[in-house]
Backbone as numpy.savetxt, mean C-alpha at the origin, in Angstrom:
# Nx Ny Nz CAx CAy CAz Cx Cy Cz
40.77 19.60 2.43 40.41 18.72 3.51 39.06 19.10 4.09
38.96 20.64 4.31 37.41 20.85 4.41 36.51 20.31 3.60
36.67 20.43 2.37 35.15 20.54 1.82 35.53 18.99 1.79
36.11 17.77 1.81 35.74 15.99 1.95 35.11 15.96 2.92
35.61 16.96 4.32 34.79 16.18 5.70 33.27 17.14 5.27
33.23 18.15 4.82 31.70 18.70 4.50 30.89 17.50 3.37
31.56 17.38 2.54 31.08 16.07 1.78 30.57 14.91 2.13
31.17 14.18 3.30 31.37 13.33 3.91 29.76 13.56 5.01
29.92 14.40 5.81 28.84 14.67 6.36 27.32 15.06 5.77
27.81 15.91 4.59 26.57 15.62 3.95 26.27 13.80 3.64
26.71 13.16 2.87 26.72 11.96 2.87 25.99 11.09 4.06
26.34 11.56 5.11 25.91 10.69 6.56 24.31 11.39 6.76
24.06 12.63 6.53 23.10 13.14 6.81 21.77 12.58 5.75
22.50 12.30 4.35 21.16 11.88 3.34 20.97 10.73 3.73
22.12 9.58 3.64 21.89 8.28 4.35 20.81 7.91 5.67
21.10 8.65 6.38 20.33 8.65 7.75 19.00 9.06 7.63
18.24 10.08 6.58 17.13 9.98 6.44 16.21 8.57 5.84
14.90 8.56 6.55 13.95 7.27 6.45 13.52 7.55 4.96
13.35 6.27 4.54 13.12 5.91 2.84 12.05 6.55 2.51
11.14 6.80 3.12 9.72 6.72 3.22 9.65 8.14 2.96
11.06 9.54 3.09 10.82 10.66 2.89 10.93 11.50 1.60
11.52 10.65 0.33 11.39 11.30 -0.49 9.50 11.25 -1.49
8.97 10.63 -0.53 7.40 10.58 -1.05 6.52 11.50 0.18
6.23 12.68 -0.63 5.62 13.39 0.56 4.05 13.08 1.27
3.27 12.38 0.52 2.20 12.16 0.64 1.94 10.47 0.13
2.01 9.67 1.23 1.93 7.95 0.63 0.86 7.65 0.43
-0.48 8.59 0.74 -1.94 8.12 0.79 -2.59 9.21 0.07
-1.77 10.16 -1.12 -2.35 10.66 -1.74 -3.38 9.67 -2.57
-2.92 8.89 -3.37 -3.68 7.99 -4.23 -5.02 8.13 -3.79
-5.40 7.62 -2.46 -6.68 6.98 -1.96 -7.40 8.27 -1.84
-7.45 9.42 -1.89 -8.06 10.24 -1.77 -8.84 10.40 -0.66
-10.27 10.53 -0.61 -10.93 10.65 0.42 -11.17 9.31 1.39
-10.71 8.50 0.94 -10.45 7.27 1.59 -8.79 6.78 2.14
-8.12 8.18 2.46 -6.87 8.24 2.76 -6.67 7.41 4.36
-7.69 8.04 5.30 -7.75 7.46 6.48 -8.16 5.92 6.87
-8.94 5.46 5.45 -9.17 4.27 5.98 -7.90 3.43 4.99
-7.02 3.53 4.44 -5.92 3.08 3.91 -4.70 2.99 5.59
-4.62 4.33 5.70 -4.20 4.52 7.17 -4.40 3.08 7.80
-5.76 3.05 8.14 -6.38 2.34 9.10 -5.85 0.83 8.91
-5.72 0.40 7.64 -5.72 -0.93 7.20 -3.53 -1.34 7.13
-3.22 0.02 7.25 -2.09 0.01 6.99 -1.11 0.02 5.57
-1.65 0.24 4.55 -1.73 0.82 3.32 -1.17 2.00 2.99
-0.15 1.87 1.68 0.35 2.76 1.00 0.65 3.17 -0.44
0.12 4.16 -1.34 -0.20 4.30 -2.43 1.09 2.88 -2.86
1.94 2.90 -2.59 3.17 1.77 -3.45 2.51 0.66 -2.92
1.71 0.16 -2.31 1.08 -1.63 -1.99 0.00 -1.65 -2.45
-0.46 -0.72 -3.47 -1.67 -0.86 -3.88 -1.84 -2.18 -5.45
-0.60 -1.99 -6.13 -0.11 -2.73 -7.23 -0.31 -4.47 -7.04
0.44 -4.86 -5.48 0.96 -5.82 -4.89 -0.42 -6.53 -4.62
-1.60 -5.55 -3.57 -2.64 -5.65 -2.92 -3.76 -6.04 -4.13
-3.34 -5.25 -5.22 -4.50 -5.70 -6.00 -4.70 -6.92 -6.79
-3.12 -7.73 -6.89 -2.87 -8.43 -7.71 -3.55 -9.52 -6.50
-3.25 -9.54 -5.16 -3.70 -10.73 -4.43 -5.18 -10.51 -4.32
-5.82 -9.91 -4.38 -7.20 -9.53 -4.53 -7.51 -10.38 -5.52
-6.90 -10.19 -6.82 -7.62 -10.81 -8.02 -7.59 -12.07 -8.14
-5.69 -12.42 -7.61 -6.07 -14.01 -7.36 -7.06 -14.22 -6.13
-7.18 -13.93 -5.21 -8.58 -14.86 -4.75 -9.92 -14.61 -5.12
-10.00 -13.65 -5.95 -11.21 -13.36 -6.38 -11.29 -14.91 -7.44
-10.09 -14.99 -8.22 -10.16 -16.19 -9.33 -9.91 -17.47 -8.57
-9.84 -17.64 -7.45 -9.38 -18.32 -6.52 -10.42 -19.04 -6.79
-11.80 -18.32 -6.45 -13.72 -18.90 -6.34 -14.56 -18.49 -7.44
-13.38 -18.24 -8.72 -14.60 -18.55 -9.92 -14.99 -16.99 -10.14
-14.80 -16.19 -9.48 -15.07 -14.54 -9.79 -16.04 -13.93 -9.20
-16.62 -15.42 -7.80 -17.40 -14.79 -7.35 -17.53 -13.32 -5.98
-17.61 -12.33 -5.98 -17.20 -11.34 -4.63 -17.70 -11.83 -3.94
-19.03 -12.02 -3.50 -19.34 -12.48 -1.90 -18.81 -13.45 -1.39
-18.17 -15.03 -1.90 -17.33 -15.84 -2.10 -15.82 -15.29 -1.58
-15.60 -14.18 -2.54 -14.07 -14.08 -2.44 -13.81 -13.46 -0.76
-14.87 -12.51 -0.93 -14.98 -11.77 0.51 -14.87 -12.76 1.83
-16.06 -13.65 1.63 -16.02 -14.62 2.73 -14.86 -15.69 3.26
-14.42 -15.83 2.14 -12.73 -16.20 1.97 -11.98 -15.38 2.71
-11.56 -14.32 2.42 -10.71 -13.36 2.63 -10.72 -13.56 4.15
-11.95 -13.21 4.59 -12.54 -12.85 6.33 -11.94 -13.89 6.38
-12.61 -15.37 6.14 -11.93 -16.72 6.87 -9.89 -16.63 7.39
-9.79 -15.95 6.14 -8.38 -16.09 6.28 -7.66 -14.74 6.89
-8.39 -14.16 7.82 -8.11 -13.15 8.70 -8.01 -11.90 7.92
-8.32 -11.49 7.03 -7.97 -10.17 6.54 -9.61 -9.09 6.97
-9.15 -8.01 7.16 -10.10 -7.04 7.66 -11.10 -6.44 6.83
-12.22 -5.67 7.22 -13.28 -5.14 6.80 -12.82 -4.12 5.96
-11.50 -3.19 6.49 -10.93 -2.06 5.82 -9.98 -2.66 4.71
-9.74 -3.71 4.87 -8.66 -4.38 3.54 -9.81 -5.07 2.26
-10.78 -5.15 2.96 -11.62 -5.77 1.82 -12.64 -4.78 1.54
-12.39 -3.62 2.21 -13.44 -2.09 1.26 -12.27 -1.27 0.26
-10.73 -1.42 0.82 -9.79 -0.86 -0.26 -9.56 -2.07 -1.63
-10.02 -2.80 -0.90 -10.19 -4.16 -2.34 -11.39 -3.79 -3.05
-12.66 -3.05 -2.70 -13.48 -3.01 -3.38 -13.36 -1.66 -4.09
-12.89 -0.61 -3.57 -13.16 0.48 -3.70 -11.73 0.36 -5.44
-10.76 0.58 -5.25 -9.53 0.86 -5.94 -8.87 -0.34 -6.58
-9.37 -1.62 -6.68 -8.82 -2.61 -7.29 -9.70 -3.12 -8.47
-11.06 -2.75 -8.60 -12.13 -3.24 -9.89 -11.73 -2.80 -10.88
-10.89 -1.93 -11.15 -10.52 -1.08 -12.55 -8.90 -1.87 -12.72
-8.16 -2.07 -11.99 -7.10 -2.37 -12.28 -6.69 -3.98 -12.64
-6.42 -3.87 -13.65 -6.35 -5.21 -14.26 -7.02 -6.14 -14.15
């Protein structure tokens, strides 16, 4: 009967930890550009997601960047979301 309720409590104790803790470092990826990922609200796992919408609006205007950029701004997205678009998304697909 001991060791179920020790079982049991372990159980409640892993459950209750936040998802977010078996990744010790979410902004390793970005390296020295860790803080401005921070900033934009960014995490090495939305980088996949982030880049794919990048590319569609980049193809959105024909492939043009200053285009896609000026887009982007129109449609509210930030200075720090469109330097992690420049910086970490040109290589990926």
């Amino acid at each position: 009967m001991k060791r179920l309720a020790l079982v049991a409590a372990a159980g409640v104790a892993l459950s209750a930890a936040p998802a977010h803790a078996a990744d010790p470092d979410p902004y390793a990826c970005f390296g020295g550009a860790r803080y401005v990922a921070m900033g934009a609200g960014f995490r090495c796992a939305d980088l996949p997601m982030f880049c794919a919408a990048a590319r569609a609006l980049l193809a959105e205007v024909g492939g043009n960047e200053a285009a896609a950029e000026k887009l982007a701004r129109s449609r509210g997205h930030g200075r720090l979301s469109i330097a992690l678009a420049h910086r970490f998304c040109r290589d990926r697909g």
